[in-house]
Structures are given as C-alpha cells and as structure tokens.
N, C-alpha and C positions, 0 to 999 in steps of 0.2 A: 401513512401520510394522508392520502384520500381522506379517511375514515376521519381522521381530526379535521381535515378542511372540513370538509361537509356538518361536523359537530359544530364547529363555531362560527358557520353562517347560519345554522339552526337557531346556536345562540342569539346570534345579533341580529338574527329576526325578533324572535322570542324579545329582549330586551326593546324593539322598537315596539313592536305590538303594544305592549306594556306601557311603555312612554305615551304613545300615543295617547290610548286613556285615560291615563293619569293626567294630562297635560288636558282634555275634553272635561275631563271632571273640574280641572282646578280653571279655567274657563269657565264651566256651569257656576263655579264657589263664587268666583269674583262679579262676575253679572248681579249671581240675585242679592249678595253684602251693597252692590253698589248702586242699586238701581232699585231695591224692592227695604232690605233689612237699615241701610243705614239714612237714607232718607226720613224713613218711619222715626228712627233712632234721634235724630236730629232736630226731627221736628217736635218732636214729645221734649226734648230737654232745650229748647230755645237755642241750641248750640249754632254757632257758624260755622257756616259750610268747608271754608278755605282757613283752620286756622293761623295760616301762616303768612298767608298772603299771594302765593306763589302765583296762581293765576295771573291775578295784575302784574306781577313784571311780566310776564308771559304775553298777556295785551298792550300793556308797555312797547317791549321788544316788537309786535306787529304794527301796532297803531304809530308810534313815535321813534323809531329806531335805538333805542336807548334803553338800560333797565333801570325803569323807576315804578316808584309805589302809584303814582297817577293820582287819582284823585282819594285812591283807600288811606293812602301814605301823606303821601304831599310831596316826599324826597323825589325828584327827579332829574336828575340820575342820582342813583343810588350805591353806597359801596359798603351795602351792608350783607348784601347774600351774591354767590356766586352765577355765573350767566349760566351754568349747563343742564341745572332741572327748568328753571324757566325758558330753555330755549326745546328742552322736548316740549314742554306744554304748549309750546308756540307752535311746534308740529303738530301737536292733536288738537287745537283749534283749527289750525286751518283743515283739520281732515274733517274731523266732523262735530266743530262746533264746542262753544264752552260751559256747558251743561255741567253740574258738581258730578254727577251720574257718570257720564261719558269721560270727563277729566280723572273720576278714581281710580277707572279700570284702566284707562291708556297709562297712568303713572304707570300700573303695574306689566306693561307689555315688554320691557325688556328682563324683567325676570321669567315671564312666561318663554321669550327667546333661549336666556341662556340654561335654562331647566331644561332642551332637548339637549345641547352640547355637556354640559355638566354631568346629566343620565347617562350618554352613550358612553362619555369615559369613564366615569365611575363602572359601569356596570362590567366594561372590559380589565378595569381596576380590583374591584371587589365582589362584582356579582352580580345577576339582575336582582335577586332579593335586597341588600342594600342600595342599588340602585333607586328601587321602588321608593325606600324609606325616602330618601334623599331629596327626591323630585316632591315627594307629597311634603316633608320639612319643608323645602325653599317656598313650595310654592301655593301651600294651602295655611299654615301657621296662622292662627286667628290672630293674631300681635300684628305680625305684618302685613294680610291683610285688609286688617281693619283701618291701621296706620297709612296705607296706601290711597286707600279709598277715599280718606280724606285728602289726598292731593298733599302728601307730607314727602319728604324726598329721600329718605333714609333706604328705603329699598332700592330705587335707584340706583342709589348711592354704590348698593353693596354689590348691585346686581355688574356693573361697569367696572371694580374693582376685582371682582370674579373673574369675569369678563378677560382684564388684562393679566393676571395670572395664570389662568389657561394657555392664553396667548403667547402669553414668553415661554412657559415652560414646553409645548408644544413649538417653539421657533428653538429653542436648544437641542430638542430633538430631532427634528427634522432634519432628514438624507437625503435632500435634494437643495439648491440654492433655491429655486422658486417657492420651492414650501417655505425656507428659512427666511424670505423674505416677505413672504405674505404674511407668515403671522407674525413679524416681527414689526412691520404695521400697523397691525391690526394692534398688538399691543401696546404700541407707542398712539394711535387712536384712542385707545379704551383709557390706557392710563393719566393722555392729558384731560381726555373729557370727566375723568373721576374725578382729578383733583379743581376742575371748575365748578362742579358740581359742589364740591367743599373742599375747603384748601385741606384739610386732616386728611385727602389724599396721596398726600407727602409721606402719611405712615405707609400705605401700601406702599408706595417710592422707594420708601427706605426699609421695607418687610424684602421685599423681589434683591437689591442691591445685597443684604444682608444675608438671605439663601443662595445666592446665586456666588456668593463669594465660597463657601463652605462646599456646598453641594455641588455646581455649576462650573467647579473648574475647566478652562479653558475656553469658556464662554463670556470671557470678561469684556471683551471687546464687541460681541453681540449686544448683551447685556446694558452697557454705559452707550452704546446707540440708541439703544431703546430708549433709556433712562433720559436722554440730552434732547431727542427726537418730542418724549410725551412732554417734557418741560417748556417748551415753545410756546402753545397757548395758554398757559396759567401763569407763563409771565408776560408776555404781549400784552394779556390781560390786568394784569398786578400794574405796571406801565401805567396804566388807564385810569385804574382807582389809587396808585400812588400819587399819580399828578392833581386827582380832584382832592383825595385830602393834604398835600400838600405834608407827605410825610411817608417811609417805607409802608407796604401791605402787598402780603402776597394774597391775591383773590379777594381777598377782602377783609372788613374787619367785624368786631362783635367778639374777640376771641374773652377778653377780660370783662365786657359786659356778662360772657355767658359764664365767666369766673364767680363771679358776684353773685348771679344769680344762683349756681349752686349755695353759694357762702352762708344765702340768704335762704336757702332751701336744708339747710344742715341745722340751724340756728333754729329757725321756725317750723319745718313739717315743710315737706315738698308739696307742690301744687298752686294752680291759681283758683283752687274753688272757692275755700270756704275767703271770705271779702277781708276777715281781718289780718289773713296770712298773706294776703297779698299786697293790701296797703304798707305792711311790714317790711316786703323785701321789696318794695318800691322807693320807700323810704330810704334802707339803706342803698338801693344805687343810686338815687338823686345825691343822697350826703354824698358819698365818695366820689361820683363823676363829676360832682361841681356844677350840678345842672341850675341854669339859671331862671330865675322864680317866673322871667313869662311864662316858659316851657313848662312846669312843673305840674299843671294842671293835664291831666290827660297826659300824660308824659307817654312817649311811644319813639322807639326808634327808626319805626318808618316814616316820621316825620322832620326828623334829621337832615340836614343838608351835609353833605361831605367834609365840611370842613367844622363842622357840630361836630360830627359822628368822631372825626381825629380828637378835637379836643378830651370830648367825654372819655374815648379811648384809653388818650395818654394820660389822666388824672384816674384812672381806674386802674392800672397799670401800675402806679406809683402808689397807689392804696394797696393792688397786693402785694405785691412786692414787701412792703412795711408788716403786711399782719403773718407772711413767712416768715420775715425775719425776726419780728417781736412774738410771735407763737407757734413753732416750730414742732411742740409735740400735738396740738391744738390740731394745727394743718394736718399733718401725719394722717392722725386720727381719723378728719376726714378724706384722707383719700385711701383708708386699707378700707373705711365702709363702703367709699364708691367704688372698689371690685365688686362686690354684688351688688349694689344699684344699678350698676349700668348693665344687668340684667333683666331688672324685677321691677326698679321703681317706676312708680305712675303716679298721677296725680290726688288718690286717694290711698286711704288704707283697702279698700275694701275691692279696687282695682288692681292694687299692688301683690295683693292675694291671689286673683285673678293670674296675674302673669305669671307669679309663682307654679299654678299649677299649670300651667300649659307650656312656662320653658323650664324648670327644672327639669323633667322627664328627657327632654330632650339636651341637653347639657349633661346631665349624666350617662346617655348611649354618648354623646362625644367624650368626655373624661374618660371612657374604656376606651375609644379607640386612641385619642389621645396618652394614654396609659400602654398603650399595647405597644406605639412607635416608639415610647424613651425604654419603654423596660427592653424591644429588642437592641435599643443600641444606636441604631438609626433608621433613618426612614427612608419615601420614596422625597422627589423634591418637591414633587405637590404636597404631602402631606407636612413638611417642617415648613414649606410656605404658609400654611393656613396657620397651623402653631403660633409663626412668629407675628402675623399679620393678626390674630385676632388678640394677641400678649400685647401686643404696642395700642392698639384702638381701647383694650381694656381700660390701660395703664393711661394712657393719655385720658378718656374720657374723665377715669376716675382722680385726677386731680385739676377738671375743670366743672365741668356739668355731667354727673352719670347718670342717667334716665334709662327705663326699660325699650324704648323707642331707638336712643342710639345704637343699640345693643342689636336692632334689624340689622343694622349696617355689614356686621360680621355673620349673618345667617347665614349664607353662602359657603363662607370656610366653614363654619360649624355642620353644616349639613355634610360637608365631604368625612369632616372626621368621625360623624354619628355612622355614616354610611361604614368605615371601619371598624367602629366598636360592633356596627351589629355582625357583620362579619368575624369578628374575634369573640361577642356570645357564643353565635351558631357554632365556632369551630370547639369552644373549650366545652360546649355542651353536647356534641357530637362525639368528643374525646371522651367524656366522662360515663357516655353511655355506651361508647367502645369497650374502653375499660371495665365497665361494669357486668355488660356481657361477658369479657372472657374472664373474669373472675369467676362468674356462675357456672360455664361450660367448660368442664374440666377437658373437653377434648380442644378446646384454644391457647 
C-alpha cells in the first residue's frame, strides 16, 4: 500500500514537472507568433490587425458602457456579436494596454489556464505520455494559434466550454458537498460565460444535458441546476438585444447572415480574397436580406443599427428556409461536405492544404481513441462528453458556416480523445510486441 502511494505521487510529480514545461514552451510559442512572427506577417500582406472587430466593442464596453462597433462599425449598441470575448478583451486592456501584440496573447490565456487542469486529469486518466500530447495539441496547434493571435475568439470559445465540462463532471463526482458545490459553480460560471461568448454554446448545453442523462444517472438534479444556473446570463442578456431589435434572439443575432455566407461560399469558392468571389457572395446577401440601395455601398454589418440587423435577419431567414425547401438534395449536399470543412476549410486553396496537414494527423490519433471508447461498448463520462460535444458543433456548423477556424472551438475535446487514442497505440503496440516475443521464446 506504501509502495503504491509513494509511486503515484512520484507520478504526479513527474506529470507536473512535465506540464510545467510544456506550458513555458507554449508561452515562449505564443510571445514570438504574437509579438515577433505575426506582426512581420501582417505587415508584408496589408492585412488588418483585428479582423473581426473584437477590440472595439472591447473599448466600446470601457469607454461607453455599451457594446457597440464605435467609430470602426458605426452600430452602437450592437446585437450582432455576443458580450463575453469582448468583455475578456476589456480585461487585457485595462491590464496592459490595447496593442494587436499584447491583445493576441491575452485572447489566448485562458487556454494557457485550462491546459494545467486538462493535463493533470488526463494524465491521471490516461498517462503522463498522452497527457504531454494533449497539452502540446491544445496549446501549441499553429491553426489555433495563429487564429488567437489575431484577437479571433474561437479558442476562447473552446477553452470556457472545456472549462465547463471538466466542471460538471468533477461536481458529479465529488464526495464531499463543498467540493460538489464549488464545482458546480464554477460550471454554471464557465458555461453561462461560453454561451455569451457565442450562443452555439447552447450545443455544449445540450452536449453535458444529453451525457449526463445516459451516463450521469442520479445526478439529474445536480445537472438541471447547473444547466438553469449557467442560463441566467445569456438570457438577461438575450432580454437586452431582444428588446433592441424588437424581435426574439438569444445572444444575439447573424445566425442566417452567416447561413448565406456559407451558401455563398459553396456556390463560389470559399474566402474573401480573391475580389470577384466576394463581390459575388455580397451580392447574394444584399439580394436575399432586402438590403436597401443607401446601405449597399460598403455594406458591412457592423454598421447596422439593431433594428436593420432584425430586418435583414428575418428576410434571410425566410430566403433559407425557401432554398431547403425548394432544394433539398442541393442543401444535403452541402452540409455532408461541411463535415470536413469545418475542419480544414480556410480561405484559400493553398491555406486549406495547410490545415489539412497539421489537423488531419491530429484528428486521426482522436478517431483511434474515439474508436477505442464505441468498439469497448462504453466509455468514461468525460470521454462520451467530448464525443457528443464535438458531433453536435460538427453537425451544427456543417449546415450553417463550416470553416477550419470553427473547428478550434472543439480542440479541447479533441485533444482529450487524441490523448486516448495515443494511449490505445501505445497499449496495442506493447501487446503486439508481447505477443511477438513469446511467439519467439519458446520458454513463454
């Protein structure tokens, strides 16, 4: 009994040691992408710094109490993007300033956080070796980033959704009420702030709800507190941007704008580089959302006032709707291709290539571990949580907008289940040179 205690605090030294510098490394990675490589990067291709915007309602949110586009946009207030990556941005300005530099790396500080947590279970999960892999996926992946760096919120995103999964499932186990309610908290924390972050944190909502019914028996009443608790702020919020456009929306809206844009990205070639493919799918969302000819010039949705953004909304809405229903194998079509775009795709061919080789590699160590939980039968409830949680983000994205960038969102599960598949290599490859041995040694 001794002899094992003492082995696995050896262990869980060993495993922090380990974290530690992987966590120093992926620290040194993010510095010189943010501060040295993408700057360089930026300035060679004329590219904007921020392209989404996200700073400005971030200064918005300090300067004016309110999140609007300010002077980049025009819309203020705005009910096109959710309050909770602009409100971290609002904390790394006030810490130190709103530098593109300084804003790339702070986006990425709460993946840097839950990469210690993540590590220490996994490695008591599956090993310090998968553990390794794990922490260097989440936390080093040139996709994500490089995506970071640019102040885009999709890691974030994924990182607060992790986040609240660990959370619950660690609040169903937990042997004590103080543990049970701290992390049940904490979970109902992480998962209202996910889904402000972007309302498609509804699918982790109903990912955790969906496992927890299956796997989680007798923790239903845990569970639906969590679930009631993290709903609070992202409807308080919905309240807010339903009253300005003067119509339902949870968190916010853009969902059928960003319908179209894929529609328009299927039909012509994804991207806004090359100029004729974009005047293209610009085209088609002025036709369908009804946009009216002052607007049409420079057309941009951060210059939308609330009650624009409803209208354009509900005539885009009623446009697809119509091309489901008049083109149904057409739709299909595209969304069994957007399963693997909301991998791989980017805005060029020659980028798209690019992701290809740096997340297939890593998609296929998860498909074995993935492989390894259905062929035993079942799994642990963290691992059918990630299952279900990255199947719904899939499926969703892939019949609205699938891009390689959404696809960060779910690194976080993906890295858990990679972390099993390398663990199920190691073991079938251990087996096989067991086996091989005692075939040779006839005294075995």
């Amino acid at each position: 009994m001794t002899s094992g205690g003492a082995g696995d605090i050896a262990s869980s030294a060993r495993a922090g040691r380990l974290l530690i510098l992987l966590l120093l490394a992926a620290i040194g990675i993010r510095l010189l992408v943010c501060f040295a490589l993408l700057p360089r990067w930026e300035e060679s291709r004329g590219a904007a710094h921020f392209p989404d915007g996200y700073p400005y309602l971030a200064q918005s949110l300090l300067s004016e109490g309110t999140l609007g586009f300010g002077p980049w946009g025009g819309a203020s207030p705005t009910t096109t993007k959710g309050p909770g990556f602009p409100a971290w941005l609002a904390m790394g300005i006030a810490v130190g300033g709103d530098s593109p530099a300084w804003l790339g790396f702070w986006s990425g500080v709460p993946t840097l956080l839950l990469a210690w947590f993540l590590g220490r279970t996994i490695a008591r999960r599956f090993g310090v070796i998968p553990a390794a892999v794990a922490v260097v996926a989440l936390t080093s992946h040139p996709v994500a980033v490089v995506l970071t760096a640019r102040v885009l919120p999709d890691e974030f995103y994924g990182a607060l959704g992790m986040g609240a999964c660990l959370a619950w499932v660690s609040a169903t186990r937990a042997t004590t009420s103080r543990a049970k309610l701290a992390f049940a908290a904490l979970a109902a924390m992480l998962l209202g702030a996910h889904m402000l972050a972007r309302s498609t944190g509804v699918l982790t909502l109903v990912a955790i709800v969906m496992t927890g019914a299956f796997f989680s028996k007798g923790r239903s009443f845990l569970t639906a507190s969590i679930v009631l608790l993290a709903l609070v702020p992202p409807l308080l919020w919905s309240v807010r941007s339903s009253r300005l456009e003067e119509r339902p929306v949870f968190v916010h809206s853009l969902a059928a704008y960003n319908f179209w844009i894929g529609e328009a990205f299927d039909r012509f070639g994804f991207g806004w580089i090359d100029k004729e493919r974009r005047r293209r799918t610009m085209d088609l969302l002025i036709e369908c959302g009804g946009i009216e000819e002052k607007d049409r010039a420079g057309f941009h949705y951060a210059n939308l006032e609330p009650r624009a953004v409803a209208a354009m909304e509900t005539r885009l809405q009623g446009a697809a709707a119509d091309l489901v229903q008049n083109h149904p194998l057409q739709y299909f079509g595209r969304c069994v291709r957007g399963l693997y775009r909301f991998w791989i795709q980017s805005q060029s061919r020659t980028r798209t290539i690019q992701y290809a080789v740096v997340v297939l590699p890593l998609l296929a160590v998860a498909a074995v571990g993935a492989f390894n939980i259905c062929r035993r039968g079942s799994g642990d409830t963290m691992d059918m949580l990630c299952l279900v949680a990255i199947a719904l983000h899939n499926v969703a994205y892939a019949m609205i907008l699938p891009m390689g960038r959404f696809g960060v969102e779910v690194y976080p599960h993906v890295a858990w289940l990679a972390a099993g598949g390398v663990l199920a290599l190691t073991s079938w490859t251990s087996k096989n040179a067991t086996d091989r041995d005692s075939h040779l040694d006839p005294k075995i």
